[in-house]
MARTORZA-624129 format. One record per residue (C-alpha): residue in one letter; y, z negated, x negated. Coordinates in steps of 0.001 Angstrom, whole numbers, padded with zeros to 6 digits, always signed. Example, Ala and Ser with C-alpha at 12.3 -4.5 7.8 and 13.67 -1.06 7.14 Angstrom:
BEGIN
A-004500-007800-012300 S-001060-007140-013670 
% end
This chain:
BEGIN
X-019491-043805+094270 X-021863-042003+096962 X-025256-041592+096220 X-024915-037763+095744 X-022209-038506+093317 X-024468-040649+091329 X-027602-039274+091265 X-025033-035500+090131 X-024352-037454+087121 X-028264-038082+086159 X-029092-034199+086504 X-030310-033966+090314 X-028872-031374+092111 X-028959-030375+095847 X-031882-028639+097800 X-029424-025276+097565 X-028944-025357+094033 X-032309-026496+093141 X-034226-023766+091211 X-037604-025612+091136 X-041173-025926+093282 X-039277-026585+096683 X-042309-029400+097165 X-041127-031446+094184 X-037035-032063+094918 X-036067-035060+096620 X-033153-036968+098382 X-029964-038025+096113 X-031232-042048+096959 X-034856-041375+096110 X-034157-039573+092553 X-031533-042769+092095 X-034548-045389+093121 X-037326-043091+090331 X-034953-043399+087552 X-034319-046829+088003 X-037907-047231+088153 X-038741-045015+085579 X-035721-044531+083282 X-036326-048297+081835 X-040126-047303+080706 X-039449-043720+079582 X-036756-045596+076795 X-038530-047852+075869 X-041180-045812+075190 X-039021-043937+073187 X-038082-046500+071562 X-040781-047480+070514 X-042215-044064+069583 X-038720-043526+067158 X-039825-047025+065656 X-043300-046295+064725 X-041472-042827+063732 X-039833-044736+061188 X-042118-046921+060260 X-044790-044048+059493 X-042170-042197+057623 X-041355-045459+055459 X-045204-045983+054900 X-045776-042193+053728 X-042692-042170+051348 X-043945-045937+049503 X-047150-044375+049627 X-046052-041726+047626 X-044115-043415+045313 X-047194-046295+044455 X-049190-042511+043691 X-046798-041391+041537 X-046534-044883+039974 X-050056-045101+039585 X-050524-041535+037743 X-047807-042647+035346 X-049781-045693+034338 X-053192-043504+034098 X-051254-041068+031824 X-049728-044193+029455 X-053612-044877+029647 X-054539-041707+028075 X-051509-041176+025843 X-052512-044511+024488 X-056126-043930+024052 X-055194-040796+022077 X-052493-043104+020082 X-055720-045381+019348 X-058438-042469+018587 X-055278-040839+015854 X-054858-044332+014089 X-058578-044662+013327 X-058320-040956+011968 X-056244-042186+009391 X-057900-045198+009172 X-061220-043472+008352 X-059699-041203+006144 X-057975-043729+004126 X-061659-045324+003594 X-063267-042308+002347 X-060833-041891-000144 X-061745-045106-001204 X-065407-044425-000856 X-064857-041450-003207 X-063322-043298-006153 X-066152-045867-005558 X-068793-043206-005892 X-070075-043853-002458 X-071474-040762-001589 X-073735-042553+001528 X-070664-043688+002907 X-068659-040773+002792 X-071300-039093+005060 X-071251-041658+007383 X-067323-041141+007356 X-067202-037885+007808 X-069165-038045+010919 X-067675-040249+012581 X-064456-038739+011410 X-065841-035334+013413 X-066970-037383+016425 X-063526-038963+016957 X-061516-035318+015990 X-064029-034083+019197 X-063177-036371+021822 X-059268-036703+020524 X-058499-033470+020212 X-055872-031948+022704 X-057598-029788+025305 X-056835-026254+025531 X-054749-024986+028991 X-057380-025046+031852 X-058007-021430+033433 X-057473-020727+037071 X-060382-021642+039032 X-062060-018940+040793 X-061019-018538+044496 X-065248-018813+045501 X-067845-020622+043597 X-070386-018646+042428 X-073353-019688+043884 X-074563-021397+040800 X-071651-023215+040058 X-071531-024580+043934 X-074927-025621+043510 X-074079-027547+040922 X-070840-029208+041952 X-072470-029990+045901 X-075591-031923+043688 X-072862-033530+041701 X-070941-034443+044629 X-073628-035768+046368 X-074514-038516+043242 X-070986-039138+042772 X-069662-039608+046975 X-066701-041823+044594 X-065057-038795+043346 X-064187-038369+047500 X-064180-041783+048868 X-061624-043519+046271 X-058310-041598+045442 X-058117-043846+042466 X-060911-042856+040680 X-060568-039140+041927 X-057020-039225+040054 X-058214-040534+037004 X-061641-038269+036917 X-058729-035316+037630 X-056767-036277+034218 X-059584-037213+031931 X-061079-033814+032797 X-058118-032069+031287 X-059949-033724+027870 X-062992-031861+028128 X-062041-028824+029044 X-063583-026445+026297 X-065953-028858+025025 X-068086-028789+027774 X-069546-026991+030503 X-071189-026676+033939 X-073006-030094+034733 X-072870-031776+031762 X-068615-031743+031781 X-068712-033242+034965 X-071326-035854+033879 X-069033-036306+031189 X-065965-037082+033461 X-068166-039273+035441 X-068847-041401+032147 X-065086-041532+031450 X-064763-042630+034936 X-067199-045205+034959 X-066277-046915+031517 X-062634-047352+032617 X-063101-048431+036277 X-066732-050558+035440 X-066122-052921+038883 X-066094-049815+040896 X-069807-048715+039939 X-072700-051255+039985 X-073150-051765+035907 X-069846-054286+035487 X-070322-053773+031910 X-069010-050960+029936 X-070211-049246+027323 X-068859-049272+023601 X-069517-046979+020639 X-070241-048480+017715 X-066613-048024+016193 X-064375-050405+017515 X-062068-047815+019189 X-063252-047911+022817 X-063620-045483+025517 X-060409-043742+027627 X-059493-047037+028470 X-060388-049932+025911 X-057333-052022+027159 X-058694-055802+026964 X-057486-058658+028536 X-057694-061240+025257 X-058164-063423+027780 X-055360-063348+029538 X-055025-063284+033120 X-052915-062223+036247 X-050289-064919+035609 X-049362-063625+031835 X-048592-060090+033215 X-044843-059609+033434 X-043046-059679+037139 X-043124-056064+037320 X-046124-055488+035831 X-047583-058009+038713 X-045582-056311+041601 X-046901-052853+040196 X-050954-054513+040302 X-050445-055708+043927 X-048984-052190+045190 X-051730-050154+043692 X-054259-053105+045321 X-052610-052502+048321 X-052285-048635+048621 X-055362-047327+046368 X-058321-048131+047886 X-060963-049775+045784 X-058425-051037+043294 X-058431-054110+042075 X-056760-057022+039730 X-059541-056750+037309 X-059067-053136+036572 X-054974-053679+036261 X-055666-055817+034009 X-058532-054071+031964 X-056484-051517+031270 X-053024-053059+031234 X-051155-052390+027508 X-050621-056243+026119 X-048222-056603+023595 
% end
């Protein structure tokens, strides 16, 4: 096969059919010596650019999953924490009938409030309304101070997710800078190793906060496989999480 022949078959064409910059065709032999230069680097670049393709498109989808994985097990967090505040309800309830047969008129009080503080934070929020398109100029006042004291809310999609789905809890019970001081709180006693106090804070009733999961002390190893493989993704993928949260809030039987 002539040169002409060959370098036909690779897309060159001759100086009378070429419909480019006259300056940039060349001779059959010296297309046939580029492309053997060239060809080689331009697929492997390829190559490698339709590997790191896949690889990015791999990457994004687990990501995505690991997300979704992780806002199931905030919601079994707060499903369960509503479980918890319903059954001391009744609980409660159950002693102040008790308290009434008894005559305990001292304790009843004390009953009833606490029966009113847990109805408060337990009861099931009211659909949000649509968020105005533009801030007043009030209410961005308020959220760019708030953002400024609380640069988590935008640095750790963790804690951004959970602050996103306690909120739906306080919607109607609070308002302006005090709900999101109030989210912050909710934040802060569930994820304790992501804020500089490592202890959290209790109420005086024995229910705990949005997340009172304990450990009993049990650690990493007494976690079921899954449960393990499901601690190590969300280590992995949502920054700032860690093993001690996962298992702070993990539901043990």
């Amino acid at each position: 096969m002539d040169a002409e022949t060959q370098a036909r078959e690779q897309g060159w064409v001759p100086k009378t059919e070429w419909k480019g910059p006259v300056e940039k065709w060349v001779e059959a032999e010296v297309f046939l010596d580029r492309g053997e230069t060239f060809l080689p680097i331009v697929k492997a670049n390829k190559e490698k650019a339709e590997r790191e393709a896949a690889d990015l498109r791999k990457e994004l989808a687990e990501q995505k999953t690991t997300l979704k994985e992780f806002q199931d097990f905030q919601n079994t967090i707060l499903e369960n924490t509503k479980k918890r505040h319903a059954e001391e309800i009744t609980r409660l309830k159950s002693e102040k009938k008790q308290a009434a047969k008894d005559g305990d008129v001292e304790l009843m009080v004390e009953i009833d409030e606490k029966i009113e503080e847990m109805a408060e934070t337990s009861a099931p929020a009211p659909e949000p309304a649509q968020a105005p398109a533009v801030m007043s100029a009030d209410d961005q006042k308020v959220w760019d101070e708030w953002t400024r004291e609380n640069s988590w809310y935008g640095e750790h999609a963790h804690l951004k997710t959970y602050a996103d789905g306690y909120a739906q809890q306080l919607v109607g019970q609070y308002e302006g800078r005090e709900f999101l001081d109030k989210m912050a709180e909710g934040v802060k006693e569930v994820f304790p190793d992501a804020f500089t106090n490592p202890k959290r804070s209790r109420r005086d009733m024995d229910i705990g906060g949005p997340g009172s999961g304990k450990t009993g002390g049990k650690s990493f190893e007494d976690l079921p496989a899954e449960a393990q493989a499901a601690c190590r993704r969300f280590e992995k993928r949502i920054e700032g999480f860690t093993e001690a949260q996962y298992l702070a809030e993990y539901e043990w039987d």
